[in-house]
N, CA, C and O atoms as a MOPAC input file, in Angstrom:
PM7 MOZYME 1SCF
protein

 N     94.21300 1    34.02800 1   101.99700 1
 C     94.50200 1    33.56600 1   103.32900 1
 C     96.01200 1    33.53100 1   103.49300 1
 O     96.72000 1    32.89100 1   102.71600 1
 N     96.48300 1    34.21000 1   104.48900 1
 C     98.00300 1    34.64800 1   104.75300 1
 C     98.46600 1    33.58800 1   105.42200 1
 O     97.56400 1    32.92700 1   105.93500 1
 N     99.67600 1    33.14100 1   105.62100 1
 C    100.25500 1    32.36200 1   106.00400 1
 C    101.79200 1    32.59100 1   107.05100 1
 O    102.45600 1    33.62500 1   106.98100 1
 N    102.10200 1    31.58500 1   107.84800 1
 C    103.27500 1    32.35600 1   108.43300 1
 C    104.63700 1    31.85000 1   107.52300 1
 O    105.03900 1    30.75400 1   107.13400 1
 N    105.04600 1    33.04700 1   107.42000 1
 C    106.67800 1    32.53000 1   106.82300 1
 C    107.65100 1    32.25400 1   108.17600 1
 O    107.93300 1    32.84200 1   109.22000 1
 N    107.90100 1    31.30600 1   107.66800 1
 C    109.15500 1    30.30700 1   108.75300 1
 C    110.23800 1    31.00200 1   108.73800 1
 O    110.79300 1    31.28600 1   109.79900 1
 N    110.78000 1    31.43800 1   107.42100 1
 C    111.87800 1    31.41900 1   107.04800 1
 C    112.70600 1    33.15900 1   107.44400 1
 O    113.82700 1    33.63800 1   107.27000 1
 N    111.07200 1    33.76200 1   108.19300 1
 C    111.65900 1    35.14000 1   108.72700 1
 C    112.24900 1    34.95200 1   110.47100 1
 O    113.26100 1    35.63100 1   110.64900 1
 N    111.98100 1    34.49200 1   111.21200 1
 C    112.31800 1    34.07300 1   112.17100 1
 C    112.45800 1    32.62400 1   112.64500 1
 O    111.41400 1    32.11700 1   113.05600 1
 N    113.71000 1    31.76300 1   112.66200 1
 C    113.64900 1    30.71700 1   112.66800 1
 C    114.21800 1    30.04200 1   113.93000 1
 O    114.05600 1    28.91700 1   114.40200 1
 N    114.89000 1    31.03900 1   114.29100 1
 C    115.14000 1    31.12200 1   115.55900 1
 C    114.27600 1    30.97500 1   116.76500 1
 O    114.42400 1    30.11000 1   117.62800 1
 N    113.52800 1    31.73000 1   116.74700 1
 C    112.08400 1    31.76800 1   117.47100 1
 C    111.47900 1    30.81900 1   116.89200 1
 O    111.22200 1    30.37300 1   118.01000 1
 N    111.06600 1    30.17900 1   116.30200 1
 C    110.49000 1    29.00500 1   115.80800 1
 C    111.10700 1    27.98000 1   116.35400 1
 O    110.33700 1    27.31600 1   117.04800 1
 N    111.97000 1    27.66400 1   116.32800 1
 C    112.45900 1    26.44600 1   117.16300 1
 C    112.57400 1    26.68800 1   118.53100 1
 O    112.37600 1    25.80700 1   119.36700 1
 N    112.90300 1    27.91700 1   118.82500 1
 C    112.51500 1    27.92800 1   120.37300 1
 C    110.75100 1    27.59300 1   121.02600 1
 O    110.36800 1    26.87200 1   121.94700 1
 N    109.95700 1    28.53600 1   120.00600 1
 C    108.67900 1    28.10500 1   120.57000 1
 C    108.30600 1    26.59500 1   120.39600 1
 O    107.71600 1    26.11800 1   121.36500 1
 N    108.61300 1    25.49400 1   119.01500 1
 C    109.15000 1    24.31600 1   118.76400 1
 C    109.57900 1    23.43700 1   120.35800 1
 O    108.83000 1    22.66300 1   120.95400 1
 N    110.50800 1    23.70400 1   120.63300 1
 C    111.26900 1    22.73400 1   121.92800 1
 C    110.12100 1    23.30600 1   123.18000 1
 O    109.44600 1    22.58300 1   123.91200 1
 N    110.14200 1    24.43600 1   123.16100 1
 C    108.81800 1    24.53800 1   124.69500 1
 C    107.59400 1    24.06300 1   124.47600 1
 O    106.79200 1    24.09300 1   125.40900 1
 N    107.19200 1    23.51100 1   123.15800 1
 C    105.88500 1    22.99500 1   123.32400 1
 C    106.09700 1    21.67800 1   123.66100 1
 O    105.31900 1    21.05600 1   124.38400 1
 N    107.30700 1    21.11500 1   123.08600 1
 C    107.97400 1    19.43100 1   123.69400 1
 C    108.17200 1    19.58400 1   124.42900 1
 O    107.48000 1    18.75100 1   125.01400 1
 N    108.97200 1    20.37300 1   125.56100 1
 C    108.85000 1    20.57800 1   127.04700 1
 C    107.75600 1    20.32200 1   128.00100 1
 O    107.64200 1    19.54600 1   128.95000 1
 N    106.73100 1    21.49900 1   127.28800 1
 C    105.63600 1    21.05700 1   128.34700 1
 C    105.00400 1    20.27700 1   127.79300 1
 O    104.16000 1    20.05600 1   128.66100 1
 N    104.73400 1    19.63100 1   126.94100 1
 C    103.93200 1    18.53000 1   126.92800 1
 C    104.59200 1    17.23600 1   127.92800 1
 O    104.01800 1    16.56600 1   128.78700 1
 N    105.91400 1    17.18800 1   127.48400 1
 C    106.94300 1    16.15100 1   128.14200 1
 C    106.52600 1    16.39000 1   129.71900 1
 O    106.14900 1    15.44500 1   130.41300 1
 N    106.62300 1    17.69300 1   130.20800 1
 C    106.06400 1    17.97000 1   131.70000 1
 C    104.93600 1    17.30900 1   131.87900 1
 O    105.08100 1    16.29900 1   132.56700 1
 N    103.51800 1    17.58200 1   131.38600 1
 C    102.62400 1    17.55100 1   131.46000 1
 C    102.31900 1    15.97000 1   131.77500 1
 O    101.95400 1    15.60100 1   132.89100 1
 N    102.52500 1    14.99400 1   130.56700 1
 C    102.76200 1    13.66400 1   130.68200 1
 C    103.31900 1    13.16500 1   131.52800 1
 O    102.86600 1    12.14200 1   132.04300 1
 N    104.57300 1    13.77600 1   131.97300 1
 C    104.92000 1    13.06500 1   133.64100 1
 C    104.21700 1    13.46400 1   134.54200 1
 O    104.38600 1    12.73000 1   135.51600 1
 N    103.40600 1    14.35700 1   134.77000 1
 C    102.69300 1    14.71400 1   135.95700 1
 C    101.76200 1    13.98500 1   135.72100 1
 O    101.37700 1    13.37600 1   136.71900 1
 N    101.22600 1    13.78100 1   134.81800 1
 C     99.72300 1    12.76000 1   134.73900 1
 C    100.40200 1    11.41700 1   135.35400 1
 O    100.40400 1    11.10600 1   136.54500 1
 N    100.91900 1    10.76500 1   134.38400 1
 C    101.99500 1     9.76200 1   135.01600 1
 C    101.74200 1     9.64900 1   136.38400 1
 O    100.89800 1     8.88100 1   136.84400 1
 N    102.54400 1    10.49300 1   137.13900 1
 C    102.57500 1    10.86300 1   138.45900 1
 C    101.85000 1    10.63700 1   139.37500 1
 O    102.07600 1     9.92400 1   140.35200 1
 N    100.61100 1    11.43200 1   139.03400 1
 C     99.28400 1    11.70700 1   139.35100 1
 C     98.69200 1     9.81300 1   139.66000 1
 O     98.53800 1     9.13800 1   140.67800 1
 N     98.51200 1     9.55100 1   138.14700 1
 C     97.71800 1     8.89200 1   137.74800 1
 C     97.80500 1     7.27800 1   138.23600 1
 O     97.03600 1     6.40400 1   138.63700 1
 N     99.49400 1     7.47900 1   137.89200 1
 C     99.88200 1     5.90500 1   137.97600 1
 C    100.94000 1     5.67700 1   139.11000 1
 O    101.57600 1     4.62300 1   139.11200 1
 N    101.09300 1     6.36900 1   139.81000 1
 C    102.29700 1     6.94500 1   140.99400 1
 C    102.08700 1     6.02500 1   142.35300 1
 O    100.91300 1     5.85500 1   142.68100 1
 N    102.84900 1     5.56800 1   142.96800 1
 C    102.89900 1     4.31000 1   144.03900 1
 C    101.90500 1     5.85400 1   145.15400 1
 O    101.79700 1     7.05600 1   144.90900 1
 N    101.42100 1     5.06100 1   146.24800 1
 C    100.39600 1     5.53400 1   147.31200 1
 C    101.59100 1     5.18300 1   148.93200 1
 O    102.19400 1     4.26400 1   149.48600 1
 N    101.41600 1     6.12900 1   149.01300 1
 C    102.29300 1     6.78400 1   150.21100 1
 C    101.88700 1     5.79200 1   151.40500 1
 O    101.18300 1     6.43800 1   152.18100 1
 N    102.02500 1     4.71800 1   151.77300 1
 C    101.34400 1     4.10800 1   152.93000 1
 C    101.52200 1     4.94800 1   154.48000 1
 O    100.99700 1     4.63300 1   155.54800 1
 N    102.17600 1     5.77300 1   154.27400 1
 C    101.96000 1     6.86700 1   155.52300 1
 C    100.92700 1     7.35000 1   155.50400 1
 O    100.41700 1     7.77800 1   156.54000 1
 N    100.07900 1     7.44700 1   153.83200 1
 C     99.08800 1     8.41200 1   154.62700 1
 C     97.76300 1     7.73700 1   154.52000 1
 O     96.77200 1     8.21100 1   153.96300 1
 N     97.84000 1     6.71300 1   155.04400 1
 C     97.05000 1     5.72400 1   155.37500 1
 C     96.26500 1     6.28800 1   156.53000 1
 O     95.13800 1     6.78100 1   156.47400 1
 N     97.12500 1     6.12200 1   157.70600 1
 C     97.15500 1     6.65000 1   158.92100 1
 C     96.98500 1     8.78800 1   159.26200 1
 O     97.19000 1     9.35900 1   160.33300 1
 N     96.55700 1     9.44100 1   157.90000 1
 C     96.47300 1    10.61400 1   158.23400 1
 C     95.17800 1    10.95200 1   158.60500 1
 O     94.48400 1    10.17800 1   157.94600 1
 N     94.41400 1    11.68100 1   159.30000 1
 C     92.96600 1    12.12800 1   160.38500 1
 C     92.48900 1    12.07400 1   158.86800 1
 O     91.48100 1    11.40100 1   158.65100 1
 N     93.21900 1    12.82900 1   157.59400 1
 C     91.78800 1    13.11200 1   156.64100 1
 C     91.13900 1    11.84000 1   156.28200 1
 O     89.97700 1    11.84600 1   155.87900 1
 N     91.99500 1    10.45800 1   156.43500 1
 C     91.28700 1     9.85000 1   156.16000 1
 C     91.12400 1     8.64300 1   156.77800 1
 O     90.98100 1     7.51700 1   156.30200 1
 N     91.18000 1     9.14900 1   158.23100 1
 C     90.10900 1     8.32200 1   158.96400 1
 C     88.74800 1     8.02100 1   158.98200 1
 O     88.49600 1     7.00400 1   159.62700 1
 N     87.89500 1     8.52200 1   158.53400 1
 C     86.80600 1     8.41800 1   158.19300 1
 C     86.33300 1     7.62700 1   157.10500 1
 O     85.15200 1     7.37700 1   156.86500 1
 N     87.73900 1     7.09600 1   156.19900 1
 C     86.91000 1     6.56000 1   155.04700 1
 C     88.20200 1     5.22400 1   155.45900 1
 O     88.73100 1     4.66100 1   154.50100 1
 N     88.45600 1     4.97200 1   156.34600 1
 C     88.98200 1     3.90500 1   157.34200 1
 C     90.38900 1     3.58400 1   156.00500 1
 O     90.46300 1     2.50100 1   155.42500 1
 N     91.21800 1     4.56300 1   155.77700 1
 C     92.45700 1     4.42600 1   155.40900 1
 C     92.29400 1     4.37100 1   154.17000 1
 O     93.36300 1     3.94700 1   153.73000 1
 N     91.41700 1     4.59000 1   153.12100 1
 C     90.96900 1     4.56500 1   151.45300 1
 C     90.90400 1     5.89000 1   151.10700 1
 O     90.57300 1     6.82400 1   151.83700 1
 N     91.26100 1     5.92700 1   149.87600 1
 C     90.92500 1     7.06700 1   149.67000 1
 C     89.08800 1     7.04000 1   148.54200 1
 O     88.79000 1     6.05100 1   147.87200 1
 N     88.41400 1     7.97900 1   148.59600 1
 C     87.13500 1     7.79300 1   148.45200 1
 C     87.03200 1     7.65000 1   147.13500 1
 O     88.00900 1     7.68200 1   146.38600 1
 N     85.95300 1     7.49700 1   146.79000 1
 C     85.52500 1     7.78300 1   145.42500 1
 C     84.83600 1     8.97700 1   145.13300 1
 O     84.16700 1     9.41200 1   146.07100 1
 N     84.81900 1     9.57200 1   144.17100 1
 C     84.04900 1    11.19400 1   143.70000 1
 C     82.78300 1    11.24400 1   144.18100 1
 O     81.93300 1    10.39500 1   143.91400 1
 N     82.58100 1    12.33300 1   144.98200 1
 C     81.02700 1    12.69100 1   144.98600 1
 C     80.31400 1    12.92500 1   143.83700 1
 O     80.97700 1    13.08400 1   142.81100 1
 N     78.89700 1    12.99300 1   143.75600 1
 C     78.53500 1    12.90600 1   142.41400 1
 C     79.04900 1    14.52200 1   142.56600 1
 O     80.07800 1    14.58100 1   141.89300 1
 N     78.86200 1    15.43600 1   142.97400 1
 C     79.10500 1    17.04800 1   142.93900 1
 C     80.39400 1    17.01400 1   141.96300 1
 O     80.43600 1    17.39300 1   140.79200 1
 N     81.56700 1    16.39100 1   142.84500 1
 C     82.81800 1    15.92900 1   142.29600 1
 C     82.64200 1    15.85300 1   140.46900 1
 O     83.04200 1    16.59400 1   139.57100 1
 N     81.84400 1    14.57400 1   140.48100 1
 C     82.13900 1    14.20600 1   139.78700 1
 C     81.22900 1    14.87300 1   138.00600 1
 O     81.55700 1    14.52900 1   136.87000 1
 N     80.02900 1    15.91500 1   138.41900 1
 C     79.74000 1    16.26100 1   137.90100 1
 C     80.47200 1    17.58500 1   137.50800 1
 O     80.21900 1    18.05800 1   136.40000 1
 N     81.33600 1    18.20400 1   138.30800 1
 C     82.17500 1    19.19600 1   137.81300 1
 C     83.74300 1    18.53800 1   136.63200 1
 O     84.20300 1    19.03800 1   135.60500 1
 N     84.03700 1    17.62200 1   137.18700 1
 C     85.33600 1    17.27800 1   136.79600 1
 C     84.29100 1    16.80800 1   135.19500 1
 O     84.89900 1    17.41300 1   134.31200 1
 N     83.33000 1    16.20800 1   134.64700 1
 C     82.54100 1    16.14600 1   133.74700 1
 C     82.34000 1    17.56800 1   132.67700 1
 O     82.65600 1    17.66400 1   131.49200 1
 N     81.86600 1    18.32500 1   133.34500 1
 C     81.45900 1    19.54100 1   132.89800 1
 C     82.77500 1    20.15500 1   132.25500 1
 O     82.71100 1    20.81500 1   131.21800 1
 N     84.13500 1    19.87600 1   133.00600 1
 C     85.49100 1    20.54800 1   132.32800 1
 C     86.09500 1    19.12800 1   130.86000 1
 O     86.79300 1    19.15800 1   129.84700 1
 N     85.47900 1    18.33600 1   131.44000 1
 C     85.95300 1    17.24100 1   130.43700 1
 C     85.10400 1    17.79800 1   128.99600 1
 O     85.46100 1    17.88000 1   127.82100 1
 N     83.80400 1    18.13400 1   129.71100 1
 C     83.42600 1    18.44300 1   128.17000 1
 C     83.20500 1    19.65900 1   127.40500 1
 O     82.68100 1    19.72400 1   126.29300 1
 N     83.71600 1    20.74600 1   128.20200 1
 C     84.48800 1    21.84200 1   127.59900 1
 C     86.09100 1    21.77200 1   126.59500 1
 O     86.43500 1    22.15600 1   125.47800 1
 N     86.66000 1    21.13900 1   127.61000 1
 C     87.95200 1    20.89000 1   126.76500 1
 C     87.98200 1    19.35900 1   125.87500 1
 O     88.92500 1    18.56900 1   125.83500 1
 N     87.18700 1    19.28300 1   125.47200 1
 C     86.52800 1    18.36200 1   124.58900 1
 C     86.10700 1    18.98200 1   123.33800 1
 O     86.58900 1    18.91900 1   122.20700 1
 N     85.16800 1    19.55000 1   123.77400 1
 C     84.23700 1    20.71100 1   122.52700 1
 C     85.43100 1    21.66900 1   122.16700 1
 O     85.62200 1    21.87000 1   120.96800 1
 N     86.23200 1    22.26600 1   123.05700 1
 C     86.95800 1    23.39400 1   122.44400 1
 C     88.36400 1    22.59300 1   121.63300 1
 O     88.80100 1    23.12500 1   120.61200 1
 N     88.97600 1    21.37900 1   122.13200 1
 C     89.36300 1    21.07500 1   121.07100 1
 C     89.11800 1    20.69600 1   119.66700 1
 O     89.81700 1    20.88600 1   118.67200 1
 N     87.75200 1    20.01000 1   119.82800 1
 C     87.09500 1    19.41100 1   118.52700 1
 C     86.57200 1    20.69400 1   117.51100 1
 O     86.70000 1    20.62000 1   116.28900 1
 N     85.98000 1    21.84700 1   118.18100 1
 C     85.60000 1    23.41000 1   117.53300 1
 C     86.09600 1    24.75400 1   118.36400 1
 O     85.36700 1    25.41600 1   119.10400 1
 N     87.61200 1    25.03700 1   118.06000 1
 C     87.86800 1    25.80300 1   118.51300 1
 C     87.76100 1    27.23200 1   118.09400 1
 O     88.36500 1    28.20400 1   118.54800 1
 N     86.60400 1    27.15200 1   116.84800 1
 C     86.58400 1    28.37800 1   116.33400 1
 C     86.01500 1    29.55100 1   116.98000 1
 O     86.61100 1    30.62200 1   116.86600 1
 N     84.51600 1    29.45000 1   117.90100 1
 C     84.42200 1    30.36600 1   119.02900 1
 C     85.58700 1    31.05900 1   119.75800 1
 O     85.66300 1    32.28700 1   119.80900 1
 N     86.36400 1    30.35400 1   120.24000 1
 C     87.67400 1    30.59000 1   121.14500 1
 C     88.11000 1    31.66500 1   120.07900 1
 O     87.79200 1    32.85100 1   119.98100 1
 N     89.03100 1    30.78900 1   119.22600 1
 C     89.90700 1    31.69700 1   118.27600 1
 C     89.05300 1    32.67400 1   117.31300 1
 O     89.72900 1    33.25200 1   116.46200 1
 N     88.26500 1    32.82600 1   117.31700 1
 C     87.73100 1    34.07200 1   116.83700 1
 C     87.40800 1    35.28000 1   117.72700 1
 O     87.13400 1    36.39600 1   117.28500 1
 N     87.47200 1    34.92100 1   119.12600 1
 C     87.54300 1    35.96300 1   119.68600 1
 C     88.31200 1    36.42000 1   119.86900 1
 O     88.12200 1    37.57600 1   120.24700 1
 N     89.90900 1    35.91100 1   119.76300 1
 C     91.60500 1    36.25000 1   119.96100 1
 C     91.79400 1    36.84000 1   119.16000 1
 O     92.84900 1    37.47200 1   119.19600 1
 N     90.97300 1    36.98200 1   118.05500 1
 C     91.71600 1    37.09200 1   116.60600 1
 C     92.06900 1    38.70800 1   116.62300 1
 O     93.20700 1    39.11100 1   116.38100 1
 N     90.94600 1    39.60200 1   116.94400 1
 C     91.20100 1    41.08300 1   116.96500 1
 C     92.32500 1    41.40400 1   117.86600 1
 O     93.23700 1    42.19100 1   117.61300 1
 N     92.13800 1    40.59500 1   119.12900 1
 C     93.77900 1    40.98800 1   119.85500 1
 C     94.84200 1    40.53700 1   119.20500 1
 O     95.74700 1    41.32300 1   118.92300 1
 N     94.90600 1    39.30000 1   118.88400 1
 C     96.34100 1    38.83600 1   118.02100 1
 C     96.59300 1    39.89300 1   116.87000 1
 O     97.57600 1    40.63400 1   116.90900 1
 N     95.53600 1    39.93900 1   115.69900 1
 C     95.89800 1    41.31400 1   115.23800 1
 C     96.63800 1    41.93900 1   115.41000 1
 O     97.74500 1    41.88900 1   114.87500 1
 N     96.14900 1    42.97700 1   116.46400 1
 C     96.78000 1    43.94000 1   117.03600 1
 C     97.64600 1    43.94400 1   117.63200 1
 O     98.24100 1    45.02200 1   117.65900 1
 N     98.18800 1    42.89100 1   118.38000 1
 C     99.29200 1    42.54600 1   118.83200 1
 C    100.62000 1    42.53000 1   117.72900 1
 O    101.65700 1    43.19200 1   117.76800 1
 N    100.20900 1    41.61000 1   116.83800 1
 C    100.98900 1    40.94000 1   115.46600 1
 C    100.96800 1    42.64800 1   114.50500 1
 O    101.67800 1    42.41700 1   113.52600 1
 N    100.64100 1    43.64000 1   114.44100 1
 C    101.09600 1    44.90100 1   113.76500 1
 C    101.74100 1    45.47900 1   114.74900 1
 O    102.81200 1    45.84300 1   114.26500 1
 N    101.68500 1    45.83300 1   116.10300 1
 C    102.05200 1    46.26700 1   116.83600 1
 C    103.38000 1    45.90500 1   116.84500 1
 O    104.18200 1    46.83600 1   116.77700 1
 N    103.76700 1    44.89700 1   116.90500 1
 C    105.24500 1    44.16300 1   117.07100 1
 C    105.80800 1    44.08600 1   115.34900 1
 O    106.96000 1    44.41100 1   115.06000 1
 N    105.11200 1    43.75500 1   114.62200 1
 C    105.64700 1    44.00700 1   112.90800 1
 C    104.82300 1    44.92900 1   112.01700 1
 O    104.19500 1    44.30500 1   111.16200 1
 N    104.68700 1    46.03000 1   111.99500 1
 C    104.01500 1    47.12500 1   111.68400 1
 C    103.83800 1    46.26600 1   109.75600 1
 O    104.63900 1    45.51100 1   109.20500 1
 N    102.33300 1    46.86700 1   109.16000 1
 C    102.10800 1    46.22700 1   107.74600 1
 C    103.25400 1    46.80100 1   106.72500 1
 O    103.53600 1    46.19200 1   105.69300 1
 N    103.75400 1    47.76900 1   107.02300 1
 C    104.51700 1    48.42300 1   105.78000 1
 C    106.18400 1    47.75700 1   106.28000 1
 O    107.17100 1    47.75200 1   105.54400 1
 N    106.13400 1    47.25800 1   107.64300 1
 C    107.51900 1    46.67000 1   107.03800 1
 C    107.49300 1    44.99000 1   106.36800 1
 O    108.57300 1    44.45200 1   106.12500 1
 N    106.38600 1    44.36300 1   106.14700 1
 C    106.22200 1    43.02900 1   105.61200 1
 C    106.54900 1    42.98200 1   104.18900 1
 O    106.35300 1    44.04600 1   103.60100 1
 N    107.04200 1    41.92100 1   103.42400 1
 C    107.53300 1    41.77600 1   102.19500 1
 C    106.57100 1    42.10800 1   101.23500 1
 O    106.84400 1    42.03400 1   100.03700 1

């Protein structure tokens, strides 16, 4: 079982390194955002939600059975991502000789 050497590109390693702290750092403020973010009292008063007399609603079950269904995909594919990555694997391959051909490796 092959392994990656660090020590051939390290450069690129710390670059791909800081963009995964990037977007995660992104990511977390948008949830943030999202999640825990003050409510606009302007749009109290907007037509969409006159009907639910200035609230915003709660999930339809439709809603709420889709936003479910992705929870437990990206659930399962983190916990067994081997389906996933075994299907990448022939493209990465090929990608990974394509860009470092076998006869120039140590």
């Amino acid at each position: 079982m092959g392994g990656v050497d660090v020590g051939r590109h390290p450069a690129l390693g710390a670059l791909f390194a800081a963009s995964i702290v990037t977007l995660a750092v992104a990511h977390l403020r948008v949830a943030r955002m999202v999640l825990l973010g003050r409510f606009d009292e302007a749009w109290r008063s907007s037509a969409a939600l006159e009907v639910h007399r200035g609230q915003l609603p709660d999930l339809s079950p439709r809603e709420l059975a889709a936003l479910a269904s992705i929870a437990l995909l990206v659930g399962a594919v983190g916990l067994w991502p081997t389906p996933l990555l075994s299907a990448m694997a022939t493209g990465v391959r090929d990608v990974s000789l394509a860009v470092e051909p076998a006869g120039d490796l140590p």
